[in-house]
Backbone as a printed PyTorch tensor [residue, N CA C, xyz], in Angstrom:
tensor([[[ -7.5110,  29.3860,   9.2910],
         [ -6.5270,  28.4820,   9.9110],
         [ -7.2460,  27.3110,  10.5890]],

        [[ -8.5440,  27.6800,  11.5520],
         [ -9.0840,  26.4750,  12.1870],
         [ -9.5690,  25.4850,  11.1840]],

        [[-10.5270,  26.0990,   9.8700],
         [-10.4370,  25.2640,   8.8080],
         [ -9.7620,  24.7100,   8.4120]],

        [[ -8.1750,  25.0210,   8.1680],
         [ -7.5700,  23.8510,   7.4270],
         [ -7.0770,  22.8620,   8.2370]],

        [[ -6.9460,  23.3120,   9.9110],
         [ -6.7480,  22.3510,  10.7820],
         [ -7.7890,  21.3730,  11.0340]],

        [[ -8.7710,  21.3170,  10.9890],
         [ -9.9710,  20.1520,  10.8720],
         [ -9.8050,  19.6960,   9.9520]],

        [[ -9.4200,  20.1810,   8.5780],
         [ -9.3150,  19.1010,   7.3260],
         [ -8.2430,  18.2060,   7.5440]],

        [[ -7.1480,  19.0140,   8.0250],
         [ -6.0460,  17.6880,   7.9020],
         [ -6.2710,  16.7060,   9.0900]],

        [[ -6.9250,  17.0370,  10.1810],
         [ -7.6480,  16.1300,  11.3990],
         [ -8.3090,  15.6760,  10.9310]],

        [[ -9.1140,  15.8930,   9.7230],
         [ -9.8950,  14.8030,   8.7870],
         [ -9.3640,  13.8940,   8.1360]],

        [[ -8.1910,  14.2490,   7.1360],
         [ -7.9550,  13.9340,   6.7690],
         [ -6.8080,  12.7220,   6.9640]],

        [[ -6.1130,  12.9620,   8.2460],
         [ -5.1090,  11.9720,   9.1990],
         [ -6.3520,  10.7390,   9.1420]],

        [[ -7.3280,  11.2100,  10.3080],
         [ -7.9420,  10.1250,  11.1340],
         [ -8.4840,   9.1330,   9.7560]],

        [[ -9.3960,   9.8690,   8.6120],
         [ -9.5000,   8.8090,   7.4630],
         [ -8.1280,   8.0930,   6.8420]],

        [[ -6.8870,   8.2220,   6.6970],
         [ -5.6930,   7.5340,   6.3450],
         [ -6.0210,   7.0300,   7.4150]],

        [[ -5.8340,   7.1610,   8.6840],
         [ -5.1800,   5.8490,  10.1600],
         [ -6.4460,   4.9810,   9.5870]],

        [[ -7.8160,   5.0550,   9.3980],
         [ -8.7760,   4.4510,   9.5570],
         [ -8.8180,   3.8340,   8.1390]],

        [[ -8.6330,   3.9360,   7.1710],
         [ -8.0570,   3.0840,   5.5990],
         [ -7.3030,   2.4400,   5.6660]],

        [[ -6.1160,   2.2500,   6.4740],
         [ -4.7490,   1.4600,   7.0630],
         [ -5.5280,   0.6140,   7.9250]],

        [[ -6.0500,   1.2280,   9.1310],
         [ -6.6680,  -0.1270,   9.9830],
         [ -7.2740,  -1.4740,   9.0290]],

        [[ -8.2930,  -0.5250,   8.3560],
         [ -9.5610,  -1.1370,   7.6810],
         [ -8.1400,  -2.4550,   6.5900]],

        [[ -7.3820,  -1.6780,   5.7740],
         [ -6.7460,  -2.6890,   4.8710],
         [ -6.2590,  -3.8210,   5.6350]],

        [[ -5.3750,  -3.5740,   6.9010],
         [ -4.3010,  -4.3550,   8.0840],
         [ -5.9530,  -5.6280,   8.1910]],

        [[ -6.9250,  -5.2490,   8.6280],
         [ -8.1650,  -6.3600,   9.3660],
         [ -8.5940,  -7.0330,   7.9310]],

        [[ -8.6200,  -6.0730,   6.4140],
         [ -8.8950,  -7.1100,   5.6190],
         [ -7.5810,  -8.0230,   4.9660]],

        [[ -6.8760,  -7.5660,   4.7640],
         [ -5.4320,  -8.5930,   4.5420],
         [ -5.4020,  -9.6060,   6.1660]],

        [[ -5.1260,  -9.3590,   7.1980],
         [ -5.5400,  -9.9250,   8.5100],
         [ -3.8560, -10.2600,   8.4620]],

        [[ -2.6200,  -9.3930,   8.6770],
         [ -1.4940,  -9.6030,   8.2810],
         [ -1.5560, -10.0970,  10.4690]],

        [[ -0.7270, -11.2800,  10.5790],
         [ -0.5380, -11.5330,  11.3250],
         [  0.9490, -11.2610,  11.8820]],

        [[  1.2450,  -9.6590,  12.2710],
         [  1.7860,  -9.1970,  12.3160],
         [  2.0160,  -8.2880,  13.7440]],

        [[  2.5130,  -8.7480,  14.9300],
         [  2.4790,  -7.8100,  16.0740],
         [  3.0170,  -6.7220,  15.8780]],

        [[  3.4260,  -6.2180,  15.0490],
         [  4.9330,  -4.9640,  15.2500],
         [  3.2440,  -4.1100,  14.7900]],

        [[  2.4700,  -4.5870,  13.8300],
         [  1.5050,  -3.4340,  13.6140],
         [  0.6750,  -2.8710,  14.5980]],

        [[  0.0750,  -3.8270,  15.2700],
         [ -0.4550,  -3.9260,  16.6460],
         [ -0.1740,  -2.6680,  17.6740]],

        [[  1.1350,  -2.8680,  17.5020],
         [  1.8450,  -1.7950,  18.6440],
         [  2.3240,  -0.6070,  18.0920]],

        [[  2.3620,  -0.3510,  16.7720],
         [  2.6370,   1.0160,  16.2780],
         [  0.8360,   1.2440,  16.1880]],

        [[ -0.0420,   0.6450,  16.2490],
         [ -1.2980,   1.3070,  16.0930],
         [ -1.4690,   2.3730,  17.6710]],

        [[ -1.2820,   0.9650,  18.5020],
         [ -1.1640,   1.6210,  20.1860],
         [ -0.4160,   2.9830,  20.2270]],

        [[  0.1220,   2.5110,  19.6320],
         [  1.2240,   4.0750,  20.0150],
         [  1.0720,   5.2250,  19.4200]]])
């Protein structure tokens, strides 16, 4: 169980961090993203 819970904690934080990474290379000038990142 703790195993598959670190994978998908792996696996979240790499999606949030592929989304950041795309949002800074497109550079969408977009506040609404901004604040769903914050949140």
């Amino acid at each position: 169980m703790k195993q598959k819970n670190s994978v998908v904690q792996m696996v979240s934080v790499a999606m949030l961090s592929s989304i950041a990474y795309l949002l800074m290379m497109l550079d969408f000038p977009i506040p609404r993203a901004s604040a769903i990142f914050k949140n």
